[in-house]
N, C-alpha and C positions, 0 to 999 in steps of 0.2 A: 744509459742513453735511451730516449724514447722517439720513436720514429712513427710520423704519421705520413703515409702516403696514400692516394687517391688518384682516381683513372677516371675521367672521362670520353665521352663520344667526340667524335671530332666534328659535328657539324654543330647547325642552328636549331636540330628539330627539336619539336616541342615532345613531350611525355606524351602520348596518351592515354587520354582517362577512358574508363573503364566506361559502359553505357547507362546511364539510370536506370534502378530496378522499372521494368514496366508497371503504370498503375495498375493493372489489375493482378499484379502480383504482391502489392501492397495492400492492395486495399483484401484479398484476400486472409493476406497477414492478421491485418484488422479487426475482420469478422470471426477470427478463430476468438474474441474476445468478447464479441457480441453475449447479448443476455437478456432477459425479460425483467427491467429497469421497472418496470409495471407492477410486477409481481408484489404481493402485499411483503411483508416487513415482517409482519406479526410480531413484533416485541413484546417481549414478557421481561416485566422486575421479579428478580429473585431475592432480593436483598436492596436499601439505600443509607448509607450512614452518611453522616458529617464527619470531615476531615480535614483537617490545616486549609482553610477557607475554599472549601467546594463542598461539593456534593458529590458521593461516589455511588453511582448506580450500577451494580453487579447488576447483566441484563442478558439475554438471549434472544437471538431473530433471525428469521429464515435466511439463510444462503443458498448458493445454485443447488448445492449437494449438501444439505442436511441443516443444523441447527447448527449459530455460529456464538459461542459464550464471549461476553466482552466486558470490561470494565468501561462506563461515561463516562467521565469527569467534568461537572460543570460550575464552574467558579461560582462564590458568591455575589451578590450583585446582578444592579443591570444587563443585560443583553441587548442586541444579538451578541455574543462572545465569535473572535474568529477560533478555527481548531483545527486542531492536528490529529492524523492519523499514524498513529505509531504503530509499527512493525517489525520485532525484536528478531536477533540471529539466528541460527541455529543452535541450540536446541531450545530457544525463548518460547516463555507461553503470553500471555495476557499482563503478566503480573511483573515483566524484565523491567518496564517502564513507570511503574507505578511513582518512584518517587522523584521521578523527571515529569512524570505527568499533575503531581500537584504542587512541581515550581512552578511550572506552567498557568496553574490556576491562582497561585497568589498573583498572576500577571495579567491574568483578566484572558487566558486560553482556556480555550474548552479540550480534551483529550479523549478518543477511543481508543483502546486497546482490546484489538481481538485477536483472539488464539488462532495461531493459524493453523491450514490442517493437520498437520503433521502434529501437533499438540493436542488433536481429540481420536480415543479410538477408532481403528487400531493404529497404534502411535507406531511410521513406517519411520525410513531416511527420509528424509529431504529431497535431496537428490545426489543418482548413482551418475552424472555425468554420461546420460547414454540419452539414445533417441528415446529411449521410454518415458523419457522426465516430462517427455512436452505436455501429455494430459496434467499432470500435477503442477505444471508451471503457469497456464491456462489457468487451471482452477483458484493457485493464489493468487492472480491477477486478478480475476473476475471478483473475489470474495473482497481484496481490497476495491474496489468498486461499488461493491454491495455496500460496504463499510461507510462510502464518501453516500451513498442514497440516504442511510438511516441520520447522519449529520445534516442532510440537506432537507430533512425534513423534520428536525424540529425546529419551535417556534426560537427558541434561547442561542442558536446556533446563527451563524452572518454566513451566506450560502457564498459572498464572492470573497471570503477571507478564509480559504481552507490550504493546509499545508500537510505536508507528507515528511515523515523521519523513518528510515528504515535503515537499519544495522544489518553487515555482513550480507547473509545473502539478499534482506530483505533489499536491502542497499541495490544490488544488481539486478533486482527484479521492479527495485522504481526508477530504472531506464524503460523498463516497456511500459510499467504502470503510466508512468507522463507521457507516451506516445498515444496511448490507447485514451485516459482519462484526463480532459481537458478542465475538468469543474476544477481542479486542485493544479 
């Protein structure tokens, strides 16, 4: 036998809601994400091959905190291409999406895949679930950022067709990424 039972209040009143975060505890939030957007890029090719219809440019370029290595992927053909920013689970580096990223390009997408920090030395956890994570969680947020700047600035890339794919943790880190970054 299964028995559901439930209690209520005996009157009309309504729940109340909780009070909105005040905006300048928001906008706070915010700026822990802020960055110098300005900052050059300096891209360096290390490598370009031809691959199942794109072009894969093994590439590297400044980030907040250091040099950021990343696979392009730019379809063959015309442009502007619209693109994605892929960013793999834990313990993913650059390379977890490589051959989602050139279905992608027989599709006429463009793809970046950059390592995120935790994949260049010294290669730490992720995260330990503690308030200490918050600089590190900051930081991939920002480099994802930095990521959508270097797409929005070349010529082969459609600056208002940009898309974000993120696995596991990357996954729960593009809920703050889409609060914070509005280009994608």
């Amino acid at each position: 036998m299964i028995v559901l039972a439930a209690c209520g209040g005996g009157g009309s009143e309504q729940p109340i809601a909780p009070p909105p975060p005040k905006a300048s505890v928001a906008a706070d939030l915010l700026r822990l994400y802020d960055y110098d957007a300005a900052a050059p890029l300096d891209v360096k090719e290390t490598k370009t091959e031809q691959k199942d219809g794109a072009t894969v440019h093994d590439i590297t370029y400044a980030g907040p905190k250091g040099r950021i290595d990343a696979y392009l992927m730019i379809p063959d053909g015309d442009g502007p291409f619209p693109a994605v920013l892929f960013m793999p689970g834990a313990p993913g580096a650059r390379f977890t999406f490589y051959t989602e990223s050139l279905e992608l390009a027989k599709r006429g997408i463009a793809s970046l895949l950059p390592d995120p920090p935790y994949a260049r030395p010294p290669i730490e956890d992720v995260v330990n679930f503690t308030p200490a994570d918050k600089e590190g969680i900051v930081q991939e947020v920002v480099e994802m950022r930095r990521g959508v700047d270097l797409l929005v600035s070349r010529d082969e890339i459609d600056p208002g067709r940009l898309g974000y794919v993120g696995f596991s943790w990357r996954g729960s880190l593009g809920a703050i990424f889409s609060a914070v970054e509005r280009r994608v």
